[in-house]
C-alpha positions as a Markdown table, in Angstrom:
| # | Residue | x | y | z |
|---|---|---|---|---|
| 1 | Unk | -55.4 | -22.0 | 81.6 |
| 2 | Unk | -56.1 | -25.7 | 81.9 |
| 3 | Unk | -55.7 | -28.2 | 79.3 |
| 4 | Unk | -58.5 | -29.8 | 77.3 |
| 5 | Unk | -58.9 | -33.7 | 78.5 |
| 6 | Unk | -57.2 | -35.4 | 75.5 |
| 7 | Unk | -60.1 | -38.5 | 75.4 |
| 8 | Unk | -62.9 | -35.3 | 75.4 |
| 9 | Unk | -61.3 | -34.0 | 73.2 |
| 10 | Unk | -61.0 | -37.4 | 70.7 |
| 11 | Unk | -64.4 | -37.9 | 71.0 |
| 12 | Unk | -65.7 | -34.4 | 70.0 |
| 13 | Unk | -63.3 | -34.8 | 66.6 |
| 14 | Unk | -64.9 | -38.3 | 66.4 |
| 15 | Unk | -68.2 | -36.8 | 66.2 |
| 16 | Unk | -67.1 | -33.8 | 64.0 |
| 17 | Unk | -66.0 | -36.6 | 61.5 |
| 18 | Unk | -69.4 | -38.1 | 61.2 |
| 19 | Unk | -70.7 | -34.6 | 60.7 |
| 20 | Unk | -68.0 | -33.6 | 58.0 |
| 21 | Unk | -68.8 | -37.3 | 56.6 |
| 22 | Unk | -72.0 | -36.7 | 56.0 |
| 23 | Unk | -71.8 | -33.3 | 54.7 |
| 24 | Unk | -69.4 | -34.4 | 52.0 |
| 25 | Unk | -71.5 | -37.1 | 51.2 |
| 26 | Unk | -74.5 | -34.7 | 50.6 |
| 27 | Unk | -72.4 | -32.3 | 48.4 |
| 28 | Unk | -70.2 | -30.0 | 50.6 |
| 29 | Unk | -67.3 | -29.0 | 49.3 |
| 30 | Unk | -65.1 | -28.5 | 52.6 |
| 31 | Unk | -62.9 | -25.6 | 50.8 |
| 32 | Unk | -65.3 | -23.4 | 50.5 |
| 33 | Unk | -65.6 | -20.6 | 53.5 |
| 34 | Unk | -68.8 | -20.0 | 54.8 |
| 35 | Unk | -70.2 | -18.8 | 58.4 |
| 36 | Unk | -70.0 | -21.6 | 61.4 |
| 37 | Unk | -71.7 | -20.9 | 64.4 |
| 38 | Unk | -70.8 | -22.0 | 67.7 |
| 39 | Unk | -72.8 | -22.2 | 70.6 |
| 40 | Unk | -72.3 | -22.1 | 74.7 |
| 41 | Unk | -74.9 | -22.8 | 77.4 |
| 42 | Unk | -73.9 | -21.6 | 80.7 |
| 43 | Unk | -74.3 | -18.5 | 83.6 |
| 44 | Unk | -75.1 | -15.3 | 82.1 |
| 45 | Unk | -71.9 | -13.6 | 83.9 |
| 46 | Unk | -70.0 | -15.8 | 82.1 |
| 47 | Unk | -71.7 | -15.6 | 79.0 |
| 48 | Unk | -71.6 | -12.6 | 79.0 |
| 49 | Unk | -67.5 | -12.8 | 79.5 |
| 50 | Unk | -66.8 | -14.4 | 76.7 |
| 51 | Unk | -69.3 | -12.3 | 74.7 |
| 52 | Unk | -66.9 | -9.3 | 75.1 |
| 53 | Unk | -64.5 | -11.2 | 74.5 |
| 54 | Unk | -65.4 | -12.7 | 71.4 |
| 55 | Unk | -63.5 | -10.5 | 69.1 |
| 56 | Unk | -60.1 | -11.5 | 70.6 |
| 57 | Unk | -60.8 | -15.2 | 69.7 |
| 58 | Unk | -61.5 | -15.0 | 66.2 |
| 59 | Unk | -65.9 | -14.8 | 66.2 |
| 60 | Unk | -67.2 | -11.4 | 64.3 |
| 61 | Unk | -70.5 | -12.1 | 66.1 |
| 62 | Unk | -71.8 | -13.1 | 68.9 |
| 63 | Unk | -75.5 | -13.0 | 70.6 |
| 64 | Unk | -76.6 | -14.2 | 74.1 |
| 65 | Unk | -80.1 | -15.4 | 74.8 |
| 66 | Unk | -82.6 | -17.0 | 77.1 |
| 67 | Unk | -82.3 | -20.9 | 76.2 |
| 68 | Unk | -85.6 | -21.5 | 74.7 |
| 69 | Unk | -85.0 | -25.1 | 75.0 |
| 70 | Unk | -83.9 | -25.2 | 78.8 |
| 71 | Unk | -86.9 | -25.7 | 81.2 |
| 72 | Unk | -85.0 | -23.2 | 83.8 |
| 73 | Unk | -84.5 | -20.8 | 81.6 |
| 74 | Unk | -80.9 | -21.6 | 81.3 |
| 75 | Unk | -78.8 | -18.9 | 78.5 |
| 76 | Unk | -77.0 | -19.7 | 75.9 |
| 77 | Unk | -74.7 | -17.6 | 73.6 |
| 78 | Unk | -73.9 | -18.2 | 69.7 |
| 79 | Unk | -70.8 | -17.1 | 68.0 |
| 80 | Unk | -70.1 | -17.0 | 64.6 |
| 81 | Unk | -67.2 | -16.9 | 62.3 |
| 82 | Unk | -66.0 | -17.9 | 58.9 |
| 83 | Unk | -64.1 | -20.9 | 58.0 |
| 84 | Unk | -64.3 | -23.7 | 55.5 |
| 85 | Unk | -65.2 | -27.2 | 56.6 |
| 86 | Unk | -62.0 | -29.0 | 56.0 |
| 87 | Unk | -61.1 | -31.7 | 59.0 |
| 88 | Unk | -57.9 | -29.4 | 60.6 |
| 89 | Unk | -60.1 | -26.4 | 60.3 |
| 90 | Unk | -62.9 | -27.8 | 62.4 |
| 91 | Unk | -60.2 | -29.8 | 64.5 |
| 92 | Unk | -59.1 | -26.6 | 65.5 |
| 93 | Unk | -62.4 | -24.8 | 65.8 |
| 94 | Unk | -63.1 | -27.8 | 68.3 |
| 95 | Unk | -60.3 | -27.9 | 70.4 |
| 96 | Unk | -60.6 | -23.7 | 70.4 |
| 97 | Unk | -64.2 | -24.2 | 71.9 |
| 98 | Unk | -63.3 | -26.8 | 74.3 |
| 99 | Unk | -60.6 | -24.3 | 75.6 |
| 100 | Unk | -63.0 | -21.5 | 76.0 |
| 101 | Unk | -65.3 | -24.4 | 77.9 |
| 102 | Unk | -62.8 | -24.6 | 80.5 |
| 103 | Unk | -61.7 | -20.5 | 80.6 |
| 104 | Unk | -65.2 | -19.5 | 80.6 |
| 105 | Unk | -66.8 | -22.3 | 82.9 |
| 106 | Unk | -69.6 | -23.0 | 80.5 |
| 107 | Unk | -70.6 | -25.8 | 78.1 |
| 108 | Unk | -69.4 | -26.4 | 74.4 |
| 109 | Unk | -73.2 | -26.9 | 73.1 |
| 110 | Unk | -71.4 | -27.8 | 69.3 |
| 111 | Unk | -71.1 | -26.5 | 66.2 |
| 112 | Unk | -73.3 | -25.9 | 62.4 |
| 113 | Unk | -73.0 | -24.5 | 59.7 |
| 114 | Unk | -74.5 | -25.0 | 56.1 |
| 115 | Unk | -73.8 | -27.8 | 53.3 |
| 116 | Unk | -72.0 | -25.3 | 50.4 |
| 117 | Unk | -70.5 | -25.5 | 46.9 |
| 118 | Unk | -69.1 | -22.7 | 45.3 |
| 119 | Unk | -72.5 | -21.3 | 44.7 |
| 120 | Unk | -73.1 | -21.4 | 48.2 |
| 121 | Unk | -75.8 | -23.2 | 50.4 |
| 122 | Unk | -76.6 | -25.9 | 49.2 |
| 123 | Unk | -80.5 | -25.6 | 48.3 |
| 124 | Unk | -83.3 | -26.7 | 46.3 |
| 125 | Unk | -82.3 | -23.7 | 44.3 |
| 126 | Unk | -78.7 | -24.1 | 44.3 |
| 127 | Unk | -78.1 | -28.2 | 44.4 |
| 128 | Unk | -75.1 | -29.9 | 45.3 |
């Protein structure tokens, strides 16, 4: 298992801050749990690796696709599992992803997740 580059992995939490940022400021409440997806882009075999191995690292779901977006017709898998949005939590989610980068030989392609409050997404019918 190699280790996660320490200056990778400070600038991925940099960016994760801006995100967290600016979903506070439009009305997330970071306790709340809700599902985060996670996605990968990289060789099927080894998508399909960590697809079966999904489970074992804490995702309830996970689907791998043609990357519509990828002129060679690239895949991509998404995982998803539940967690709030407070900084450690994603921290961790982060530096978990960046370690299955390296174990899996494919590329962390980020994070998402909804805006929520206690009502849940955070909507024209449910406002923050």
């Amino acid at each position: 298992m190699s280790s996660v580059d320490p200056e990778y992995l400070a600038q991925e939490w940099a960016t994760d801050d801006e995100i967290l940022q600016s979903m506070a400021t439009g009305g997330d409440l970071a306790h709340v749990v809700r599902e985060v997806n996670v996605q990968f882009v990289g060789e099927l075999a080894n998508l399909n690796k960590l697809k079966n191995d999904a489970k074992k690292l804490g995702f309830h779901s996970a689907i791998v696709e043609q990357d519509e977006d990828n002129e060679d017709g690239g895949w991509q898998i998404e995982l998803q599992t539940d967690a709030d949005t407070q900084r450690d939590t994603i921290r961790e989610l982060t530096r978990k992803c960046l370690q299955i980068e390296l174990d899996y030989d494919i590329d962390h392609d980020g994070w998402g997740c909804f805006a929520c409050n206690e009502n849940g997404p955070i909507s024209d019918e449910n406002p923050a």
